[in-house]
Kinemage of the C-alpha trace (Angstrom):
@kinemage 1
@onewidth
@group {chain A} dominant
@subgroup {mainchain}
@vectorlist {calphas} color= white
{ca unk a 1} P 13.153 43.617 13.831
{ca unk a 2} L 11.609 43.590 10.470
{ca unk a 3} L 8.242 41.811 9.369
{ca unk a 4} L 7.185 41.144 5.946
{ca unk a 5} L 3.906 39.326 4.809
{ca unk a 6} L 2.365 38.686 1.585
{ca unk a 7} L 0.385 41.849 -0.449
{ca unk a 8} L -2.992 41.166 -0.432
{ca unk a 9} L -2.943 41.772 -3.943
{ca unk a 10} L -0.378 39.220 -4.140
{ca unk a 11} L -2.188 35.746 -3.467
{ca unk a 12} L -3.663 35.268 -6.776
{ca unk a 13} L -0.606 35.114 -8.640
{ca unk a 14} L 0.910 32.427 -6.015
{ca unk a 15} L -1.541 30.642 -7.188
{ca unk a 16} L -1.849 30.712 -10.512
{ca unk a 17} L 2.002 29.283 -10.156
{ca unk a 18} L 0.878 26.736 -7.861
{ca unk a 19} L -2.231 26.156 -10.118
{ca unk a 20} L 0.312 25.607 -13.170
{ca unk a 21} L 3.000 23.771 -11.578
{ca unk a 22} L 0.142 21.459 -10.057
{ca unk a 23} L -0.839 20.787 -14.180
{ca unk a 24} L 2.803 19.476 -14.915
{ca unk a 25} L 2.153 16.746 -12.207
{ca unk a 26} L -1.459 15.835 -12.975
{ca unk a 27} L -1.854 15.977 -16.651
{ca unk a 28} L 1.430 13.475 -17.547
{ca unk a 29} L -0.545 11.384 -14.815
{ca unk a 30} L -3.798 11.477 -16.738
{ca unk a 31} L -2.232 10.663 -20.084
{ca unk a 32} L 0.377 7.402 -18.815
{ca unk a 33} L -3.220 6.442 -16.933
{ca unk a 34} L -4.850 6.540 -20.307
{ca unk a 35} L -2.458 5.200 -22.409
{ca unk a 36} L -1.868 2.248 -19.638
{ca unk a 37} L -5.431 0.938 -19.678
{ca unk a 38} L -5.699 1.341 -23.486
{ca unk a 39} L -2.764 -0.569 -23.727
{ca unk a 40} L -3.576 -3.135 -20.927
{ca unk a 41} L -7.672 -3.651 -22.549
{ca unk a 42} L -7.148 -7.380 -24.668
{ca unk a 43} L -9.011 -7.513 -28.220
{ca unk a 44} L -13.194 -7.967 -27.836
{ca unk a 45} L -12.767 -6.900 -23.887
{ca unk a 46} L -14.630 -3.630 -23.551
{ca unk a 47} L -12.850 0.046 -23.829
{ca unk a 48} L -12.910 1.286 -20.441
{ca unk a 49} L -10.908 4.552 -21.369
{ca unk a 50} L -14.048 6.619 -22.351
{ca unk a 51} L -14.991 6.073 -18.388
{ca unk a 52} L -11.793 6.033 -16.666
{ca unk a 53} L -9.877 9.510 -18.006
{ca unk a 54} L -13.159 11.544 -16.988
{ca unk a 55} L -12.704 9.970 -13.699
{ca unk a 56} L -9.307 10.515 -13.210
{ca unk a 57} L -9.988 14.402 -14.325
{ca unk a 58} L -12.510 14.315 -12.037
{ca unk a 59} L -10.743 13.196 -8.901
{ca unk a 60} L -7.577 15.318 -10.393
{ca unk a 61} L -9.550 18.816 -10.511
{ca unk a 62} L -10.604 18.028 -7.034
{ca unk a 63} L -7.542 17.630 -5.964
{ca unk a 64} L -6.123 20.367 -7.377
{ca unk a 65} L -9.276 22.664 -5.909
{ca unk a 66} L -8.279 21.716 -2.792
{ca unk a 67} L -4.891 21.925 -2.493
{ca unk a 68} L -4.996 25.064 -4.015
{ca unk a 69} L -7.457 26.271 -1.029
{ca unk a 70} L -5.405 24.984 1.493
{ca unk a 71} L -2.828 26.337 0.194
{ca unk a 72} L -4.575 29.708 0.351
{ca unk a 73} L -4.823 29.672 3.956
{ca unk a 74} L -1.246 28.543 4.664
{ca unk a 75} L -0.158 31.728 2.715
{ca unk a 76} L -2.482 33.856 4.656
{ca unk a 77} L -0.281 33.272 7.553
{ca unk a 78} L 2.994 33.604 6.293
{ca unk a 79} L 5.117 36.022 7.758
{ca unk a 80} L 9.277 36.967 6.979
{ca unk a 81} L 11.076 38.146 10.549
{ca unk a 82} L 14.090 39.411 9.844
{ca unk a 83} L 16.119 40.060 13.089
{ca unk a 84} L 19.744 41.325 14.299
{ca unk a 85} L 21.168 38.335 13.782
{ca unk a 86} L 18.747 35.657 12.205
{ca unk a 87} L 15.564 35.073 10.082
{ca unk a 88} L 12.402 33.399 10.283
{ca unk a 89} L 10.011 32.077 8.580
{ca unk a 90} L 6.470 31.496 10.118
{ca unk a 91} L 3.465 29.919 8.126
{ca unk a 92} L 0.488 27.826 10.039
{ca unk a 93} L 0.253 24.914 10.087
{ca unk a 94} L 4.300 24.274 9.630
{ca unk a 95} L 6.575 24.640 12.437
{ca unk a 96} L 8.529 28.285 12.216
{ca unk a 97} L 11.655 28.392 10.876
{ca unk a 98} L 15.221 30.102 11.991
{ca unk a 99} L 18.180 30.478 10.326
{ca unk a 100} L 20.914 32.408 12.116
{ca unk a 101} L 23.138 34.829 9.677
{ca unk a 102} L 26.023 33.184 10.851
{ca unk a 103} L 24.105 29.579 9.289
{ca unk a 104} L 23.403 31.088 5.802
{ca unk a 105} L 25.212 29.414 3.208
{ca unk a 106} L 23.220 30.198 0.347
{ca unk a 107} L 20.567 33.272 -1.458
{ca unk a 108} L 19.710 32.858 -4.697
{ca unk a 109} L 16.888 35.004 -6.510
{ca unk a 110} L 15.681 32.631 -8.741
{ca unk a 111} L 13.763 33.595 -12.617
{ca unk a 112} L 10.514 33.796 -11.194
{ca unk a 113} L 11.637 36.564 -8.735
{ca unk a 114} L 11.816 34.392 -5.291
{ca unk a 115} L 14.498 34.714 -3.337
{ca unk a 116} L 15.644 31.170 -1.814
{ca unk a 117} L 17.446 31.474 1.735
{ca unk a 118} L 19.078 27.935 2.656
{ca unk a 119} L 20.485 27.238 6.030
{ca unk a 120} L 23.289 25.398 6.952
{ca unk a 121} L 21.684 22.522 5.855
{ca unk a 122} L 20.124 21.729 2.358
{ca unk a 123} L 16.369 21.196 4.046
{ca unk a 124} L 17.053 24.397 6.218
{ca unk a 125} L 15.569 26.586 3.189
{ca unk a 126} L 13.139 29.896 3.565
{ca unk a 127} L 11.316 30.948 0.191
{ca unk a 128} L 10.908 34.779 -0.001
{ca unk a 129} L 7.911 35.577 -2.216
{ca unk a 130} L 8.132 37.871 -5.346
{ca unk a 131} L 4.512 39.584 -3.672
{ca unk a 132} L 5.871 39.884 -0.225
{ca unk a 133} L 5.466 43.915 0.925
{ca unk a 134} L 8.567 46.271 0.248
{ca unk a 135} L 10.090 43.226 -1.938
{ca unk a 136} L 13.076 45.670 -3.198
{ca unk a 137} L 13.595 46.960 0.457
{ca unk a 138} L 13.916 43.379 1.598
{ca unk a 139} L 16.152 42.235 -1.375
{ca unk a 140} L 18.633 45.038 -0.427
{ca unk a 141} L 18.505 44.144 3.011
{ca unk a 142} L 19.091 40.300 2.554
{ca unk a 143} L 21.683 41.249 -0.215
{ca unk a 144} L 23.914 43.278 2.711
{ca unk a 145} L 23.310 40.393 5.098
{ca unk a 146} L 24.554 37.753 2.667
{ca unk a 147} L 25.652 38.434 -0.826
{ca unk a 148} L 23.352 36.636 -3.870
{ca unk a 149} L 24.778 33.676 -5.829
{ca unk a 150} L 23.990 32.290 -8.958
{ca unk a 151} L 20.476 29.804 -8.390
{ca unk a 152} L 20.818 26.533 -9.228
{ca unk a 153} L 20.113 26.006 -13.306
{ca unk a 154} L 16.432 24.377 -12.590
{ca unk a 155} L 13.649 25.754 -14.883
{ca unk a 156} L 9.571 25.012 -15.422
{ca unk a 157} L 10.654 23.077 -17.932
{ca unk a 158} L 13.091 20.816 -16.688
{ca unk a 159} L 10.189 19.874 -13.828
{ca unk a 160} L 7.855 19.651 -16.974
{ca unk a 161} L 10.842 17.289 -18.556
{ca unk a 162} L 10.935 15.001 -15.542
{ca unk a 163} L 7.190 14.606 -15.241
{ca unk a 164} L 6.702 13.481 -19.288
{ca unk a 165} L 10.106 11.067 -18.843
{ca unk a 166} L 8.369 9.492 -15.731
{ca unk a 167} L 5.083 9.319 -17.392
{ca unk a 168} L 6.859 7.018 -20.010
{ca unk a 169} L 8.672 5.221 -18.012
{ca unk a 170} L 5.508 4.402 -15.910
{ca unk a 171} L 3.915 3.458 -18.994
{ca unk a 172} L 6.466 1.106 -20.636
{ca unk a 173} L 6.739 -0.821 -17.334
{ca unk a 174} L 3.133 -1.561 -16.550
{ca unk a 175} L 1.790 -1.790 -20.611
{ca unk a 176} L 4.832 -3.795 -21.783
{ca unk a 177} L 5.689 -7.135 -20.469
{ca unk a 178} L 8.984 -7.182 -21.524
{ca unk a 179} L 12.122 -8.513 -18.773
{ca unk a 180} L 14.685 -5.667 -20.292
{ca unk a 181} L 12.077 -3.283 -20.152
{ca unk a 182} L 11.201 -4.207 -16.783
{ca unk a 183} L 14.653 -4.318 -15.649
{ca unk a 184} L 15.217 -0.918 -16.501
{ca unk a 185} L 11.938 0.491 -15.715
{ca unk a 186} L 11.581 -0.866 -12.442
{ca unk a 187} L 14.077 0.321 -10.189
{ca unk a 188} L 14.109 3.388 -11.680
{ca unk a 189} L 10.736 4.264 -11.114
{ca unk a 190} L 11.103 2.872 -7.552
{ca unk a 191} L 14.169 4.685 -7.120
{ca unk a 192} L 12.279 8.002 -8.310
{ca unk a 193} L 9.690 7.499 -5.760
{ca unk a 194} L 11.750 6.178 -3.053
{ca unk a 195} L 14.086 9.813 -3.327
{ca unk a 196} L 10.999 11.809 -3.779
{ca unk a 197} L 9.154 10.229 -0.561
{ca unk a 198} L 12.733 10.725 1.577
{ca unk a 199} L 12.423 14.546 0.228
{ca unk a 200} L 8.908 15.119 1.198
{ca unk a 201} L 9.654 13.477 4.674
{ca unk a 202} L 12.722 15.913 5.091
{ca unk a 203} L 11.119 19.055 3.460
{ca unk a 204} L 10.198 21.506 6.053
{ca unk a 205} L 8.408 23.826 3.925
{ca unk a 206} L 5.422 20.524 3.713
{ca unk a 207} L 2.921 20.617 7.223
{ca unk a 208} L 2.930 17.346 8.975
{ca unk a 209} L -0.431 16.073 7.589
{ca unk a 210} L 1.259 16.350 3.785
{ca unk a 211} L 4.050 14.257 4.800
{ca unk a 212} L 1.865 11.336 6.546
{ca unk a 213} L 0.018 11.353 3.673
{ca unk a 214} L 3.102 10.842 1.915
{ca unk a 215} L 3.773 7.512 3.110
{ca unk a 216} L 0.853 5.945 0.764
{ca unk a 217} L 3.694 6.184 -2.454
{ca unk a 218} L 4.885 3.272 -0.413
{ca unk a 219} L 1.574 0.780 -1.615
{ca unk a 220} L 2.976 1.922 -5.669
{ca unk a 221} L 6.995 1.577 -4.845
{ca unk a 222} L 6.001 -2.104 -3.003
{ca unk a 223} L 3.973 -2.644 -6.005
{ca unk a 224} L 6.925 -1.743 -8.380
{ca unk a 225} L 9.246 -4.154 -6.606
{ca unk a 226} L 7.369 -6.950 -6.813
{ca unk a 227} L 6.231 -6.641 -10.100
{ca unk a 228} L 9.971 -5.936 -11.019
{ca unk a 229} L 10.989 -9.127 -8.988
{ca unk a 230} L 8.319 -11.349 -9.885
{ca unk a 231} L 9.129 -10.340 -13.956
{ca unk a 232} L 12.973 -10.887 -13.631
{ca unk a 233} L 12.109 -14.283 -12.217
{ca unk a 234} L 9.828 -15.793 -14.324
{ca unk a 235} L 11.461 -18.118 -16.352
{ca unk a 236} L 8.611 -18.574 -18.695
């Protein structure tokens, strides 16, 4: 057997990744917060934006400190075990993961230089780092145990995309009292957050304590609904 782990040289650059992909998420956030209370404050009530964005940078830069710590740790343990006839995956605090050769139905080496292992199912997926040790070694070896495909056509920017469309969307449903708006708005935001909570719950590449925390989108999606239903209704 064959064990891999991440070159110690190789942590910083995870997360500078993690460190940008964590800015597509919270600065759209910041911005639909911003424009949402600007929009929401009535003529001659007072302009609570000057207060509220530093707050939400605030709490957002904490946030992102430490995740990005945590995250630290979780990669200090990650190891690749590639075997006769299978492959794990072990990290602390997650729970380790095999995939059998004969399961594989998918690698991909993706732009960034990852290499994506899926199982036989879609949530049965091992991410090979760019700065694991004797990357080239372990691409040929993964290449003669199951030949590369094409990786699905997702890039920064389509994630970067999503996050400004849903940004808008949250903003024209909560600044604009409007039933088509509304109508449109509504379940699609709570659809959104409804498929992204059912992915976190089935990712197994999240620890347990992510995915319990998790379950607080439901206080927004109940929020959405009700708001959505309580709009549609009113026959004011």
């Amino acid at each position: 057997m064959e064990q891999f782990r991440i070159r110690q040289d190789g942590f910083r650059e995870i997360q500078q990744r993690s460190a940008i992909r964590l800015l597509y998420i919270f600065i759209p956030s910041i911005i639909a917060a911003g424009v949402i209370v600007h929009l929401s404050t009535k003529t001659g009530e007072p302009d609570t934006l000057p207060y509220v964005l530093p707050l939400l940078a605030l709490v957002s830069g904490y946030s992102m400190y430490a995740g990005l710590k945590k995250n630290r740790r979780n990669m200090e343990t990650y190891s690749l075990t590639v075997g006769d006839t299978f492959i794990v995956r072990t990290q602390s605090p997650l729970p380790d993961l095999n995939i059998p050769f004969a399961d594989i139905s998918r690698i991909s080496k993706i732009r960034n230089g990852n290499i994506v292992i899926t199982g036989k199912h879609r949530n049965d997926m091992i991410i090979v780092y760019r700065q694991i040790e004797s990357y080239d070694a372990l691409e040929q070896r993964l290449q003669q145990i199951y030949p590369f495909t094409a990786p699905p056509a997702y890039t920064v920017f389509t994630y970067l995309l999503f996050s400004l469309v849903f940004a808008a969307a949250m903003i024209c449903f909560y600044a604009f009292r409007n039933k088509m708006v509304t109508a449109i708005c509504g379940p699609a935001l709570a659809g959104v957050m409804i498929w992204s909570l059912i992915a976190v719950q089935r990712n197994k590449n999240l620890d347990a304590k992510t995915r319990k925390m998790a379950w607080l989108a439901l206080l927004p999606i109940v929020s959405i609904i009700c708001t959505t239903i309580l709009m549609l209704t009113d026959n004011a």
